[in-house]
C-alpha positions as CSV (number, residue, x, y, z in Angstrom):
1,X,6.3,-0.7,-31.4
2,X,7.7,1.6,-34.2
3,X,4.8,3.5,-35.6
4,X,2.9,5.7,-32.4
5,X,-0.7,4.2,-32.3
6,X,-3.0,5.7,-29.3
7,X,-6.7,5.4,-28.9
8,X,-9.8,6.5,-26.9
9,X,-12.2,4.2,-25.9
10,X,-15.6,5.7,-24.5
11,X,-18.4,3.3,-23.2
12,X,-21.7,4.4,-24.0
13,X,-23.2,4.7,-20.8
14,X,-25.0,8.2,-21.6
15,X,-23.3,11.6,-23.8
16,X,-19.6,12.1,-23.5
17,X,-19.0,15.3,-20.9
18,X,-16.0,17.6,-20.0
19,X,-14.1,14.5,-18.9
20,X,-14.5,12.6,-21.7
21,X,-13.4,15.6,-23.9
22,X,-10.4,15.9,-21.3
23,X,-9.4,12.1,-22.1
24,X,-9.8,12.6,-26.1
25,X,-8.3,15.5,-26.3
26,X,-5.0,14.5,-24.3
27,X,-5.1,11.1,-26.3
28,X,-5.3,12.4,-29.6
29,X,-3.0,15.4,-29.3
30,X,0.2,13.4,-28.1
31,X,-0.6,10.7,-30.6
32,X,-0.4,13.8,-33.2
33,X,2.5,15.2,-32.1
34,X,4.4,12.0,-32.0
35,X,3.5,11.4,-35.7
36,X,1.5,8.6,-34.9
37,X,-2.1,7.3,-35.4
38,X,-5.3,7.6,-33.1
39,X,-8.0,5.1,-33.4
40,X,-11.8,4.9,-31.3
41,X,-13.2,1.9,-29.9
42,X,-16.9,1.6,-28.2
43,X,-16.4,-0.2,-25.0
44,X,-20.1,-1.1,-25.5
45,X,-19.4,-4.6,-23.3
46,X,-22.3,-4.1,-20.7
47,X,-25.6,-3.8,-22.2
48,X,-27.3,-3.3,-19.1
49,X,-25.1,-0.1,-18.5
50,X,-25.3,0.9,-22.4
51,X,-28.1,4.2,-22.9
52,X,-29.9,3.6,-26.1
53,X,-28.4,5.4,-29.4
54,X,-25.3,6.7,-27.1
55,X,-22.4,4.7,-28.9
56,X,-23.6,7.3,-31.8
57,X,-24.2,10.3,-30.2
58,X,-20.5,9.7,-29.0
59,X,-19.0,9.7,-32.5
60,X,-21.3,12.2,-33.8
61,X,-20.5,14.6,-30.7
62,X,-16.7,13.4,-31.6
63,X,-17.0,14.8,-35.3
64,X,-18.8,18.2,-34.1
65,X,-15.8,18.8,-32.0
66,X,-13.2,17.9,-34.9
67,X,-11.6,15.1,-34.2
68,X,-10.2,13.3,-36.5
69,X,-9.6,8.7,-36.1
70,X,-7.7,6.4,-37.9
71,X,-9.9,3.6,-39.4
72,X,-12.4,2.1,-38.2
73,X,-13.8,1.9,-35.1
74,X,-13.8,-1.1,-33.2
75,X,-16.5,-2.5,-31.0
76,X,-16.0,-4.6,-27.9
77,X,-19.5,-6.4,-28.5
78,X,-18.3,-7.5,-31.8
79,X,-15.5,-9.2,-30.3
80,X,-16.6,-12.3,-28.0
81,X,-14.9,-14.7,-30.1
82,X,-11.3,-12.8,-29.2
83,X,-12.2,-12.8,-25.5
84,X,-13.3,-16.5,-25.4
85,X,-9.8,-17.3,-27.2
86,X,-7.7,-15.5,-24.3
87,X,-9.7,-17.2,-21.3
88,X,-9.2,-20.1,-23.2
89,X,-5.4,-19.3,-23.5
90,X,-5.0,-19.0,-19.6
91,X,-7.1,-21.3,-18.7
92,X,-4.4,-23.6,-20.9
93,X,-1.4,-21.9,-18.4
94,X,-3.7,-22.8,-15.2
95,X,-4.1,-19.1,-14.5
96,X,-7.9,-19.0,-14.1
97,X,-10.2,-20.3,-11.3
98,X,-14.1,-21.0,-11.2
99,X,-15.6,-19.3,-7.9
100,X,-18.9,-19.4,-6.8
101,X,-18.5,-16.0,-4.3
102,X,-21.0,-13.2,-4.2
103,X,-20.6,-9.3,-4.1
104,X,-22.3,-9.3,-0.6
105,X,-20.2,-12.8,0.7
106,X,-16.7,-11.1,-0.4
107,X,-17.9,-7.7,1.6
108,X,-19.0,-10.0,4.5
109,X,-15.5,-11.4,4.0
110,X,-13.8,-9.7,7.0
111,X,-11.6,-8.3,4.2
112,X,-12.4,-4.5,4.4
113,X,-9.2,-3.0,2.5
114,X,-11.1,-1.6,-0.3
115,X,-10.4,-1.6,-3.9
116,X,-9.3,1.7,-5.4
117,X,-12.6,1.4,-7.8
118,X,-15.3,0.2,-5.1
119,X,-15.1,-3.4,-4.5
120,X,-13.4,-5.4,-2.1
121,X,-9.8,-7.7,-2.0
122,X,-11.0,-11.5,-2.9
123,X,-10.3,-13.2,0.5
124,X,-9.2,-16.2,-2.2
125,X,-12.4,-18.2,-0.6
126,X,-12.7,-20.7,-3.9
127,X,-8.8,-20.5,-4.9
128,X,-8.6,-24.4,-4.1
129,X,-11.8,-25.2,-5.1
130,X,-15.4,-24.3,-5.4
131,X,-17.3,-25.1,-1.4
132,X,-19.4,-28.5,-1.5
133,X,-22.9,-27.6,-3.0
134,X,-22.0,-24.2,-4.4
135,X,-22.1,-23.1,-7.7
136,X,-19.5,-21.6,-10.3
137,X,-20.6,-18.2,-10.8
138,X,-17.4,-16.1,-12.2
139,X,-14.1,-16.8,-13.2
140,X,-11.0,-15.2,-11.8
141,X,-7.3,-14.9,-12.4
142,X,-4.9,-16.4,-9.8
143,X,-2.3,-13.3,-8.9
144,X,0.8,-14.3,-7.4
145,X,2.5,-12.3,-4.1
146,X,4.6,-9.8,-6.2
147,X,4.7,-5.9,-6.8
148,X,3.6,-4.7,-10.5
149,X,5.6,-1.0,-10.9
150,X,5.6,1.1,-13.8
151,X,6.4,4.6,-15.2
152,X,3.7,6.8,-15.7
153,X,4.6,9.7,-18.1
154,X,2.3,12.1,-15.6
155,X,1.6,10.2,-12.6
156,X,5.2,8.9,-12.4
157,X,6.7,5.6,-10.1
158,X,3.5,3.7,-9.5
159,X,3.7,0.3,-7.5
160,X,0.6,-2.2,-6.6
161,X,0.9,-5.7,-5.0
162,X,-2.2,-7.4,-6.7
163,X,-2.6,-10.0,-3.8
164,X,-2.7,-7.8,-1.2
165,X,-4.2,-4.7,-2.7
166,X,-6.7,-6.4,-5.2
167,X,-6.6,-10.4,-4.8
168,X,-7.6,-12.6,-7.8
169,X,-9.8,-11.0,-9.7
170,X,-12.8,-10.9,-12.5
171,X,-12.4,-12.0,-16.2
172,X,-15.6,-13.5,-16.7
173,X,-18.7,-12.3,-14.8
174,X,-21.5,-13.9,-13.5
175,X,-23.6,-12.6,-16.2
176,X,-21.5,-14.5,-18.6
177,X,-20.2,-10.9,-20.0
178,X,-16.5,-10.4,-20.1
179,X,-14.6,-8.5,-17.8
180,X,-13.8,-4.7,-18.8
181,X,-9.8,-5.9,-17.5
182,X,-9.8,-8.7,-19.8
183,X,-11.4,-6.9,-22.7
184,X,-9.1,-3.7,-22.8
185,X,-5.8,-6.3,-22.9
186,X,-7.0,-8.0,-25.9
187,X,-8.4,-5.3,-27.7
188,X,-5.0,-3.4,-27.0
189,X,-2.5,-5.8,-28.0
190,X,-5.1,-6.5,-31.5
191,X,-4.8,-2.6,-32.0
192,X,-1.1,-2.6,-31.5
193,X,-1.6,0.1,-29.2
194,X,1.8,1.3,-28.2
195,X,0.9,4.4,-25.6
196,X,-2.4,4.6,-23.8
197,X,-3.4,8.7,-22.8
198,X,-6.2,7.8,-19.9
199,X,-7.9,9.6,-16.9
200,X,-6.3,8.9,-13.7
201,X,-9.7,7.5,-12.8
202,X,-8.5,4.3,-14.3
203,X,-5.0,4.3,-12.9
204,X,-5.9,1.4,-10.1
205,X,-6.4,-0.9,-13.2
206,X,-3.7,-0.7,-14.7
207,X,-1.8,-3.0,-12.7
208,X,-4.4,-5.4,-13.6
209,X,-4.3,-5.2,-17.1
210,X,-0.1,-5.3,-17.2
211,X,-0.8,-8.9,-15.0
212,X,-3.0,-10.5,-17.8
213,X,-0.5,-8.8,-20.6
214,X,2.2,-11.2,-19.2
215,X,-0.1,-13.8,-18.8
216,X,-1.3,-13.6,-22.4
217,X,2.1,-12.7,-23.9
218,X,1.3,-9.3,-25.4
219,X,3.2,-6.2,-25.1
220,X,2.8,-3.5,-22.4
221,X,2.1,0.1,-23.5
222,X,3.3,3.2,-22.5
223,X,0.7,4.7,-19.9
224,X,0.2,8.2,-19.6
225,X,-2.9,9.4,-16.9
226,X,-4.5,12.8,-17.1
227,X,-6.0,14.4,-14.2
228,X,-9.8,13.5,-13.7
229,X,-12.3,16.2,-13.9
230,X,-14.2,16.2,-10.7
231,X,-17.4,18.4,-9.3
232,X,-17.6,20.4,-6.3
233,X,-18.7,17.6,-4.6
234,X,-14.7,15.4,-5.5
235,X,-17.2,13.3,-7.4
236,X,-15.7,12.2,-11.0
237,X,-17.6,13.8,-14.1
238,X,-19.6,10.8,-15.0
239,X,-23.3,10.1,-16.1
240,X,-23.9,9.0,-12.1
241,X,-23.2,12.3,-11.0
242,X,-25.2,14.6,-13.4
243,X,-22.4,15.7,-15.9
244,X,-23.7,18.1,-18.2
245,X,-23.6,16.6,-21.7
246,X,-21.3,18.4,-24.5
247,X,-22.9,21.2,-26.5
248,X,-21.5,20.9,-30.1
249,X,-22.6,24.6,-30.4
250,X,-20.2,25.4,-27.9
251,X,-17.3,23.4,-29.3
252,X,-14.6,26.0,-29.5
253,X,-14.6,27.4,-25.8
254,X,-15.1,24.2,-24.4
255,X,-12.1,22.8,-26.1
256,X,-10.1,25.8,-25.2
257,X,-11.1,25.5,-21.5
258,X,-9.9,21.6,-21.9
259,X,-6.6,22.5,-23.2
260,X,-5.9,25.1,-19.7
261,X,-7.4,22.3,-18.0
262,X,-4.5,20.4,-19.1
263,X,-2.0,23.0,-18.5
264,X,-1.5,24.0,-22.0
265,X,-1.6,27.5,-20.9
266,X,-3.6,28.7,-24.4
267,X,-3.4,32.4,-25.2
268,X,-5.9,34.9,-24.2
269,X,-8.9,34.7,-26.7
270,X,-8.3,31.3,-28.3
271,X,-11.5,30.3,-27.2
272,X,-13.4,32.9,-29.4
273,X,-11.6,31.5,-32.5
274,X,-13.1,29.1,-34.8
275,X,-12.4,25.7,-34.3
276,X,-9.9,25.1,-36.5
277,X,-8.2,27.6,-35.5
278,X,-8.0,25.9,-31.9
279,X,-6.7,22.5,-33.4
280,X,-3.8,24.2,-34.9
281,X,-2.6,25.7,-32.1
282,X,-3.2,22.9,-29.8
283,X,-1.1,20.7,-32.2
284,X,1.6,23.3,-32.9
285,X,1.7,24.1,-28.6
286,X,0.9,20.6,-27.0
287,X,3.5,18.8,-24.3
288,X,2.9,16.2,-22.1
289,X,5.2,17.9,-19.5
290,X,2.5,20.7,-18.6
291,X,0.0,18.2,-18.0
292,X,-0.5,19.0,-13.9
293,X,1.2,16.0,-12.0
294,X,-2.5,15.4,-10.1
295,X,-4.8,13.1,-10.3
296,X,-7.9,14.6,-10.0
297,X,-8.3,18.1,-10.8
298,X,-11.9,20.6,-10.1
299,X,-13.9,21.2,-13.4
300,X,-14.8,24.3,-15.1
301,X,-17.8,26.2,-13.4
302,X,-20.8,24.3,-15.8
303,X,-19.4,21.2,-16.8
């Protein structure tokens, strides 16, 4: 874990938006200033999710902007054979589970604790065993009674007990698609990904994802998580609540207003520079420690 390597990994649910630029730009500036590299990958896992010609728009809006990847970029739905090798691996350590639970059964559980990102904890209904005349439908990881902790670079101490605050949960779907939590772990440890720059939006998965790095034997990055964007509303800038897409004609101000966004405290009139001009300050002036210690934060008026 020598050689820096970070990475932003957009799903292409719709056009990236002034949270997605939030996440790039933290990512790829501390990769840069640590001398080290900064790869893409498409987290195009979920068809059904995916908006049609959006994985490209996403690296075309990526390239407008001026960012510049390492190689080339990977692409989750090119990588089922991977992900059937890990649940094949824990199934080997007797770490997975077949369960035959609903989404409406496990919120009728009694269980009402929710889930940092929406759902429910698993009341553990199929842990010994699917019910007589029920039918597998997903596949789960057994989590043992024990606190996950580690040190965020932003965030700081962060501590979850997985049976209590998540219970076992999804690798396999009842689709048959993989499980974002599984996918990110393999991809991550097949990067080498040493340090991963995030939005704090995803900071309830982490403790997840350090679970099946154990489990699988890889390496634990560093974790960094930036303050989300959020509207007026506290909502998070996603597709679901109307974020306005990124303007490539607007490039320069908008990364300018990212970088304050950060707390990277640019100079008056940056934003009227070219864009260039903007990257070279950003990678001469960039620290981590002026990152605001939040983890949401209100957009810009327009984003």
């Amino acid at each position: 874990m020598n050689l820096y390597r970070g990475r932003f990994a957009p799903s292409p649910t719709g056009p990236l938006h002034f949270g997605s630029l939030v996440a790039a730009l933290g990512s790829c500036l501390e990769a840069r200033t640590r001398g080290g590299q900064w790869l893409v990958r498409m987290e195009d896992l979920d068809p059904p999710r995916e908006q049609s010609g959006a994985a490209e728009l996403i690296l075309r809006t990526l390239e407008a902007f001026a960012f510049e990847w390492d190689g080339a970029v990977m692409r989750q739905s090119e990588r089922s054979k991977a992900y059937a090798r890990a649940i094949a691996r824990l199934h080997a350590r007797g770490a997975l589970y077949a369960c035959a639970c609903t989404r409406k059964e496990i919120a009728d559980s009694g269980l009402v604790v929710p889930v940092p990102d929406g759902e429910r904890v698993y009341p553990g209904t199929c842990r010994d065993g699917i019910p007589p005349g029920r039918v597998a439908r997903t596949t789960r990881v057994r989590v043992g009674d024990e606190i996950i902790a580690f040190e965020d670079a932003i965030q700081g101490s962060i501590r979850q007990n997985l049976a209590r605050e998540v219970g076992d949960f999804v690798v396999r779907r009842a689709d048959g698609l993989y499980a974002y939590q599984l996918a990110v772990v393999v991809d991550d440890a097949e990067l080498g990904i040493t340090d991963i720059v995030r939005g704090a939006d995803l900071l309830a998965s982490t403790a997840r994802q350090i679970c099946l790095q154990r489990l699988l034997d890889a390496p634990t990055p560093r974790y960094a998580h930036l303050p989300a964007a959020v509207n007026a509303q506290g909502e998070k800038l996603s597709k679901q609540s109307r974020a306005r897409p990124l303007d490539a004609r607007t490039a320069a101000p908008t990364l300018a207003t990212a970088l304050a966004f950060l707390g990277q405290q640019p100079p008056p009139g940056l934003a009227q520079a070219a864009l260039r001009e903007i990257w070279r300050w950003a990678r001469a002036n960039w620290a981590l420690d002026k990152v605001p210690r939040e983890r949401a934060r209100p957009a810009p008026a327009g984003a």
